[in-house]
N, C-alpha and C positions, 0 to 999 in steps of 0.2 A: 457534535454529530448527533443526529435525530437515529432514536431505535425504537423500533416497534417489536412485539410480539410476533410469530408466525399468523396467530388467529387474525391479529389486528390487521397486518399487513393484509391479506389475503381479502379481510373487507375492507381494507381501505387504496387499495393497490393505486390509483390514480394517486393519490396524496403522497405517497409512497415515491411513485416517480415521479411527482414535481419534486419534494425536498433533494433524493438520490441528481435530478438537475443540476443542484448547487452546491451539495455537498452529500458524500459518501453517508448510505443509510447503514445501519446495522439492524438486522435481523435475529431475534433470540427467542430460543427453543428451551423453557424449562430454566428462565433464567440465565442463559448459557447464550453468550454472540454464536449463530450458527454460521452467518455469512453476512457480505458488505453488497449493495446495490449502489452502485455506479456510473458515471459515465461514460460510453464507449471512449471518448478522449482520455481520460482520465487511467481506464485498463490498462491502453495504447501505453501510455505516457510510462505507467509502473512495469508493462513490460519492458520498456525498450530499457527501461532507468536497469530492471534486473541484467537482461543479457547484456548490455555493456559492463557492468561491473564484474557479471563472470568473466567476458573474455578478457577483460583487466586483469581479474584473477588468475584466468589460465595462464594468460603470458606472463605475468610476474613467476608463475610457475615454474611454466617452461625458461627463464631466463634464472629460477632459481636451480633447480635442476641441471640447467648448460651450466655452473658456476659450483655444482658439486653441491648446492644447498638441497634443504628438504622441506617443503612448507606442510607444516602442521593442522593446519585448516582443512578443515572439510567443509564439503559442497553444500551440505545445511548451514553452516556455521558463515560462511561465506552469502550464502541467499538471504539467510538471518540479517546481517550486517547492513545489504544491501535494502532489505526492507523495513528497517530500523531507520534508514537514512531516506526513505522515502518518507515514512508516516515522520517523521521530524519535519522534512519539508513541507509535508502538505499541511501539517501542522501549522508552520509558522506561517503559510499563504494563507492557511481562513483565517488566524489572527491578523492577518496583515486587512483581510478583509474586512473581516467585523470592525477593526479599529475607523476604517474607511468609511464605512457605514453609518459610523456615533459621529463621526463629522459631516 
């Protein structure tokens, strides 16, 4: 993943969004990732990836609940999971890329 600076970004913005094209930028402030620049497919994709996993969650919920169970999980800790399992994924598709690329 390519990362720029705030200041950099800001004079380099075109370059910014070709790389953010192909793969997720990271922007940092003070040293610190502030935020990721993207593509509208790509947002699209990690939302839909999040709300299905929730309502996966809630219904395992609600199914544990109807069954007198309690789930322990909370709604961070469930989003957490769910975007653990995205950056895995997207992960392993630029590796899958870049391998693609050296052939």
């Amino acid at each position: 993943m390519k990362t720029f600076t705030v200041a950099a970004a800001n004079q380099q913005f075109d370059q910014v969004l070709e790389f953010a094209s192909t793969a997720p930028v990271v922007i940092t402030e003070e040293g610190r990732p502030t935020c990721v620049i993207t593509t509208s497919e790509d947002y699209d994709s990690l939302m839909k990836f999040i709300h299905e996993n929730l309502k996966r969650e809630v219904k395992l919920g609600f199914d544990q609940l109807d069954r007198g169970e309690i789930s322990n999980q909370t709604i961070e800790q469930i989003a957490a999971e769910a975007i653990e399992i995205h950056r895995r994924k997207s992960k392993e598709a630029s590796n899958l890329i870049k391998k693609q690329d050296l052939t």
